[in-house]
C-alpha positions as CSV (number, residue, x, y, z in Angstrom):
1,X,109.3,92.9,97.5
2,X,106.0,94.3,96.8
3,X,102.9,92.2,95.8
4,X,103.2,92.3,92.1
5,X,106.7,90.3,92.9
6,X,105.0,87.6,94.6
7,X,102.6,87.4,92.0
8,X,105.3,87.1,89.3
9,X,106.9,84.1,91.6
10,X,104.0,82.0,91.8
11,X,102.9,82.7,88.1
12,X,106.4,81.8,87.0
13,X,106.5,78.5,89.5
14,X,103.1,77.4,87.8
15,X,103.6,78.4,83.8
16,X,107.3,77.8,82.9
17,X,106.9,79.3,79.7
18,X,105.9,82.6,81.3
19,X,106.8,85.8,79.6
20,X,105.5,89.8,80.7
21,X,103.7,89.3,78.0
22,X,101.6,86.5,79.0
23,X,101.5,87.6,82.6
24,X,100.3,90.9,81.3
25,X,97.5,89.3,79.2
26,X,96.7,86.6,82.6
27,X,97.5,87.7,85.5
28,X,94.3,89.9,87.0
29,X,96.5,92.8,88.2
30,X,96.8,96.0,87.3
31,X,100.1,96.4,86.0
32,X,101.3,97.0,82.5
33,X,104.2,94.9,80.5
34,X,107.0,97.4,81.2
35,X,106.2,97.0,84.4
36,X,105.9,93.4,84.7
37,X,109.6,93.6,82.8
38,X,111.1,95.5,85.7
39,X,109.7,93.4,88.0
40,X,111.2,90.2,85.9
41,X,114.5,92.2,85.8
42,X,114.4,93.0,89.7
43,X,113.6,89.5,90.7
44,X,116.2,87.9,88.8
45,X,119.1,90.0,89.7
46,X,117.8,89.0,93.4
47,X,117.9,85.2,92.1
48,X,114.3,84.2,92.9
49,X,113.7,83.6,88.8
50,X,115.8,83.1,86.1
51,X,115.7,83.8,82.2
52,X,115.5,80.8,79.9
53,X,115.9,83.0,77.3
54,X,117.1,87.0,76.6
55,X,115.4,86.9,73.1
56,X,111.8,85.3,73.9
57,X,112.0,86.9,77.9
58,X,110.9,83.5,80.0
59,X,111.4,82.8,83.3
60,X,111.7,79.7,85.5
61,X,111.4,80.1,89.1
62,X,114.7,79.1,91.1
63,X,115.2,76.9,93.7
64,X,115.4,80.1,96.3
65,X,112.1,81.4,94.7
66,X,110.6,77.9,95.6
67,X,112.0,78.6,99.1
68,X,110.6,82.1,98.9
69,X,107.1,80.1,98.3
70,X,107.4,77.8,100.6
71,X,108.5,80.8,103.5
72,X,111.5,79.3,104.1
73,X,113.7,82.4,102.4
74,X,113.6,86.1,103.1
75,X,114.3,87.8,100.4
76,X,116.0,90.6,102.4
77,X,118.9,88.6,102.2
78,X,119.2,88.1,98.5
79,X,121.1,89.7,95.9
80,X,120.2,93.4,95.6
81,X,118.8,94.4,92.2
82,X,121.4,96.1,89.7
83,X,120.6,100.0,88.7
84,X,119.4,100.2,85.3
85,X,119.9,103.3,83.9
């Protein structure tokens, strides 16, 4: 978990029609699109967000990514992200 993650959480728990698109043209952090992707990718394969849809790429925050928020979940013990090649 680095910062930009927490970011995406709470961005995602407040806007459920967030994209890395949007949260690249909102959020005020310096980080591009791609990398807002991977970070999308990484959080979901550790089930803190979920896609609503492949095709448009939005999220909705889960219910262990409200826990997360709420520092009742480590996130050490989630689901480690898959290798993309």
């Amino acid at each position: 978990m680095c910062t930009l993650d927490e970011r995406i959480i709470e961005y995602v728990a407040e806007d459920p029609l967030a994209s890395p698109r949007i949260m690249e043209s909102v959020m005020q952090f310096d980080a591009s699109e791609r990398r807002i992707r991977e970070r999308c990718l990484m959080l979901a394969d550790a089930e803190l967000i979920a896609p609503l849809s492949r095709d448009l790429e939005m999220y909705e925050v889960t219910s262990e990514g409200q826990r997360y928020l709420q520092g009742k979940l480590d996130a050490e013990h989630q689901p480690k992200p898959k290798v993309r090649g």
